[in-house]
C-alpha positions as CSV (number, residue, x, y, z in Angstrom):
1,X,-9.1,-30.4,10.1
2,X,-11.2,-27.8,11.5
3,X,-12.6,-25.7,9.3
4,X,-12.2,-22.3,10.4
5,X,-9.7,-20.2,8.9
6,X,-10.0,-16.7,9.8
7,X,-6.7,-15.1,11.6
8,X,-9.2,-13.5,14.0
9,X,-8.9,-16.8,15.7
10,X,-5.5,-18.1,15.8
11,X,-4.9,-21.0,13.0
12,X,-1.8,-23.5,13.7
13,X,-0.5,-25.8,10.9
14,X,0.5,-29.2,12.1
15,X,3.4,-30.5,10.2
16,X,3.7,-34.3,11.2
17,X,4.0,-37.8,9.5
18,X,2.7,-39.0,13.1
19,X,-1.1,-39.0,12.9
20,X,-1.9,-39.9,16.2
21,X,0.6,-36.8,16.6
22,X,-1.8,-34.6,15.0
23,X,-5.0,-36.1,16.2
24,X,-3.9,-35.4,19.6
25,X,-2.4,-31.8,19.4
26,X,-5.8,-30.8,17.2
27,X,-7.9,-31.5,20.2
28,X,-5.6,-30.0,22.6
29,X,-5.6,-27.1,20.4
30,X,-9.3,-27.3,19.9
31,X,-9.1,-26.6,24.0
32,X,-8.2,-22.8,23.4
33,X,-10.7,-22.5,20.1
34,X,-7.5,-22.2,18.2
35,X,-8.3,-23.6,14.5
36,X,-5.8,-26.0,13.1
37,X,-4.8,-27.7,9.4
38,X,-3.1,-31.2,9.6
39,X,-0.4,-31.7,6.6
40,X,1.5,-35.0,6.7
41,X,4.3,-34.3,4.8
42,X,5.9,-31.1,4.3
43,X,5.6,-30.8,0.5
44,X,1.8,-30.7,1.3
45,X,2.1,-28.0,3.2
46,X,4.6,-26.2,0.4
47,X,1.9,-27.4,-2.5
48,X,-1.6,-26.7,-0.5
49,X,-1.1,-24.0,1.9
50,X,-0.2,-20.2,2.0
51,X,1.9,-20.2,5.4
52,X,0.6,-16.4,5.7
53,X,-2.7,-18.0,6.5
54,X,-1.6,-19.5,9.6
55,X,-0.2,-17.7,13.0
56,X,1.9,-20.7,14.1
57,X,3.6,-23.3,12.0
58,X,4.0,-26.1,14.8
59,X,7.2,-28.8,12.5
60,X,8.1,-31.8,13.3
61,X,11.5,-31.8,13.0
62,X,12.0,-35.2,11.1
63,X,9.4,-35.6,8.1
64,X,10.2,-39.0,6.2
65,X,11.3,-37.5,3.0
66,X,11.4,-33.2,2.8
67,X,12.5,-32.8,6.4
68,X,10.9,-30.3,8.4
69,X,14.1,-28.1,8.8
70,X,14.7,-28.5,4.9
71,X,10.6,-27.0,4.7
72,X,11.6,-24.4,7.1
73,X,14.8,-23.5,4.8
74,X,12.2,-23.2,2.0
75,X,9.6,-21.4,3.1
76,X,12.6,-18.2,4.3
77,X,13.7,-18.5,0.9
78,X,10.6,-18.2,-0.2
79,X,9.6,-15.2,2.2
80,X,12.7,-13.6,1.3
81,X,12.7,-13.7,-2.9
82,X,8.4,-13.0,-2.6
83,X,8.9,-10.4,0.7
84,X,6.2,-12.6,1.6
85,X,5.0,-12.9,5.5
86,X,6.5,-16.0,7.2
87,X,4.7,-16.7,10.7
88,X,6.5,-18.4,13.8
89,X,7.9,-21.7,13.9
90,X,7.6,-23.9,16.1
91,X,9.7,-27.6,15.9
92,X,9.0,-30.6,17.5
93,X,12.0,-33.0,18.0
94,X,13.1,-36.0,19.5
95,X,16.5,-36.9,21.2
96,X,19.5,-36.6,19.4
97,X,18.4,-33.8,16.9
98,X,20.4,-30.8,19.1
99,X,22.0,-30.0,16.3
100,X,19.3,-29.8,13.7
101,X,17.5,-27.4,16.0
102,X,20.3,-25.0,16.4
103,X,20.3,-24.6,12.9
104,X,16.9,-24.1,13.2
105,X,17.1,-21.3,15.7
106,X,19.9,-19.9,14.3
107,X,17.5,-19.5,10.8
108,X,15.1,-18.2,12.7
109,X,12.7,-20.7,14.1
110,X,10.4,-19.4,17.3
111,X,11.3,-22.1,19.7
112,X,11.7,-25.9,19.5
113,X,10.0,-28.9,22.1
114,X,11.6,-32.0,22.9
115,X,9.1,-34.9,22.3
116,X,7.3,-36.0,24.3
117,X,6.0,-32.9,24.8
118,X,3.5,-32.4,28.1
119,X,0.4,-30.2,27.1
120,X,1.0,-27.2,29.0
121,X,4.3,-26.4,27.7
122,X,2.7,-27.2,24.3
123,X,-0.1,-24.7,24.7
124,X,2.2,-22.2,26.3
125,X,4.6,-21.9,24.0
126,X,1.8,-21.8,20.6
127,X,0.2,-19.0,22.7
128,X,3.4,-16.7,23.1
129,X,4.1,-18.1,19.2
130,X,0.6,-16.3,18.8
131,X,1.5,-13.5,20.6
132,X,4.6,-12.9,18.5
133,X,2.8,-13.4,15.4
134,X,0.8,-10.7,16.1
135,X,2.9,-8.4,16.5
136,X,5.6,-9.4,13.8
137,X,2.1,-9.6,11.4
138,X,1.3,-5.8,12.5
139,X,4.9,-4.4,11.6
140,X,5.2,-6.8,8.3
141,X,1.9,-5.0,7.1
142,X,2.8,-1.4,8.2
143,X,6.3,-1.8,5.8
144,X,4.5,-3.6,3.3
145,X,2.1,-0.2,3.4
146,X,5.7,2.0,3.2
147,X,7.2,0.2,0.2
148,X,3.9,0.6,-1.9
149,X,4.0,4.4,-0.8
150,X,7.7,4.1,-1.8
151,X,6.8,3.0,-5.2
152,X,4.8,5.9,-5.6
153,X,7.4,8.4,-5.7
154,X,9.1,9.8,-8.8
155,X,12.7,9.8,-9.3
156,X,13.2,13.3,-7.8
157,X,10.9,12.8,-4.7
158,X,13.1,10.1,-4.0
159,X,15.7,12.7,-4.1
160,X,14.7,14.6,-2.1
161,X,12.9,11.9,0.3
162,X,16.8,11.2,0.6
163,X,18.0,14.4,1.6
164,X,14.7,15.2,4.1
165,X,15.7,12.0,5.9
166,X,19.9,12.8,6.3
167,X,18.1,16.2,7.8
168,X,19.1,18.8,5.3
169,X,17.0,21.9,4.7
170,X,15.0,23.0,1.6
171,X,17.4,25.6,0.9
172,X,20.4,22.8,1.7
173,X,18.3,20.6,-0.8
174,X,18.1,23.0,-3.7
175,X,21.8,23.4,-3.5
176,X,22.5,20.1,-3.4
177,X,19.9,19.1,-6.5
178,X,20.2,22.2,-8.5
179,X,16.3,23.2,-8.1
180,X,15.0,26.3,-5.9
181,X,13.7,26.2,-3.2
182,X,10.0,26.8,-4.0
183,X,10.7,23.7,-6.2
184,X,11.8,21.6,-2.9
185,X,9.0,22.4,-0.8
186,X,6.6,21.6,-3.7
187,X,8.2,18.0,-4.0
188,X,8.4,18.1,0.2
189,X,4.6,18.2,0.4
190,X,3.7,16.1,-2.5
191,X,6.0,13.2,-0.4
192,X,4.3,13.8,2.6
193,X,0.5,13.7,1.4
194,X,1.9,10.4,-0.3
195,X,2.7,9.2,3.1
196,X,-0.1,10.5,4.7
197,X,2.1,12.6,7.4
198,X,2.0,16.4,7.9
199,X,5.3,17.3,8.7
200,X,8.9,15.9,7.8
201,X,9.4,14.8,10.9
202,X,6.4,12.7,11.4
203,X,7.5,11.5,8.1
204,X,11.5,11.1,9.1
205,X,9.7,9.2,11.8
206,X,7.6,7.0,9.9
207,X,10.8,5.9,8.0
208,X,13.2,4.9,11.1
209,X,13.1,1.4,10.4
210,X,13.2,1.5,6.3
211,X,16.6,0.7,4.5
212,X,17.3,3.8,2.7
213,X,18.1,1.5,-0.5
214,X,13.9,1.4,-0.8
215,X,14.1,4.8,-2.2
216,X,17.4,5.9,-3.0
């Protein structure tokens, strides 16, 4: 294992009963100065590691007891009930497991390899898992930032958070909620210096991409 752990340099998991498996791909990996953890089995990977931790998860497809589609099945279930931050997947598999890895895809996985597996696709395809990671890690973060904002709101911000985002007025708000206007624009700023914006569009903006059932 190499000891390094910080995501400022990318960290793979290798998921693989094989050890010569994992011997191999940690010194090919150690060729980029990418860290890497070795797990043998996947329920040492479900019992010792915090998948967050890692930019890659590179799963051998066939573990001898948990498989590593069934660990891949419990680590979305896990992200999902813990809105916990699941990096890419990559599988490894060998002939004949087609079907295992379109479930896979179809669940999300990154990408699968066909073993064997020549090092320059390897390397290629954990850099562009990287790459995604990155990215996917950035926009998990920024909502993860909007939902504790979210939380932050009373029950008649939310309100009106509501009716700023379907684009009604302050004066089209009061109506709608009983309250003046004055009243409106009071709640309207306290929103926005809760979301650090200064207008309601920046903050109309800043909520494309939320589910309106976070604050309704």
């Amino acid at each position: 294992m190499n000891s390094a752990s910080s995501l400022s340099v990318p960290h793979v998991a290798i998921i693989d009963d094989d050890m010569s498996v994992r011997s191999s791909t940690g010194m090919l990996l150690e060729t980029r100065t990418w860290c890497f953890t070795e797990f043998e089995r996947a329920s040492d990977f479900l019992e010792h590691a915090c998948p967050a931790k890692f930019n890659c998860l590179l799963v051998d497809i066939r573990i001898p007891g948990m498989s590593g589609l069934e660990l891949f099945e419990e680590l979305n279930r896990r992200a999902r009930n813990r809105a916990e931050y699941l990096p890419p997947v990559l599988f490894l598999s060998g002939h004949g497991d087609i079907p295992l890895v379109v479930r896979a895809l179809k669940q999300g996985a990154a990408d699968f390899l066909e073993k064997p597996v020549d090092h320059r696709t390897l390397l290629d395809a954990i850099a562009k898992a990287i790459a995604t990671d990155q990215l996917a890690r950035a926009n998990y973060q920024a909502q993860a930032g909007l939902t504790t904002q979210i939380a932050e709101l009373t029950v008649r911000e939310r309100e009106v958070l509501s009716e700023i985002v379907q684009g009604y007025l302050s004066k089209q708000i009061a109506a709608h909620l009983t309250i003046s206007t004055k009243t409106v624009e009071t709640h309207r700023l306290h929103i926005c210096q809760k979301f650090k914006v200064h207008t309601s569009m920046e903050l109309v903006a800043k909520l494309r991409d939320v589910p309106p059932s976070l604050w309704q």
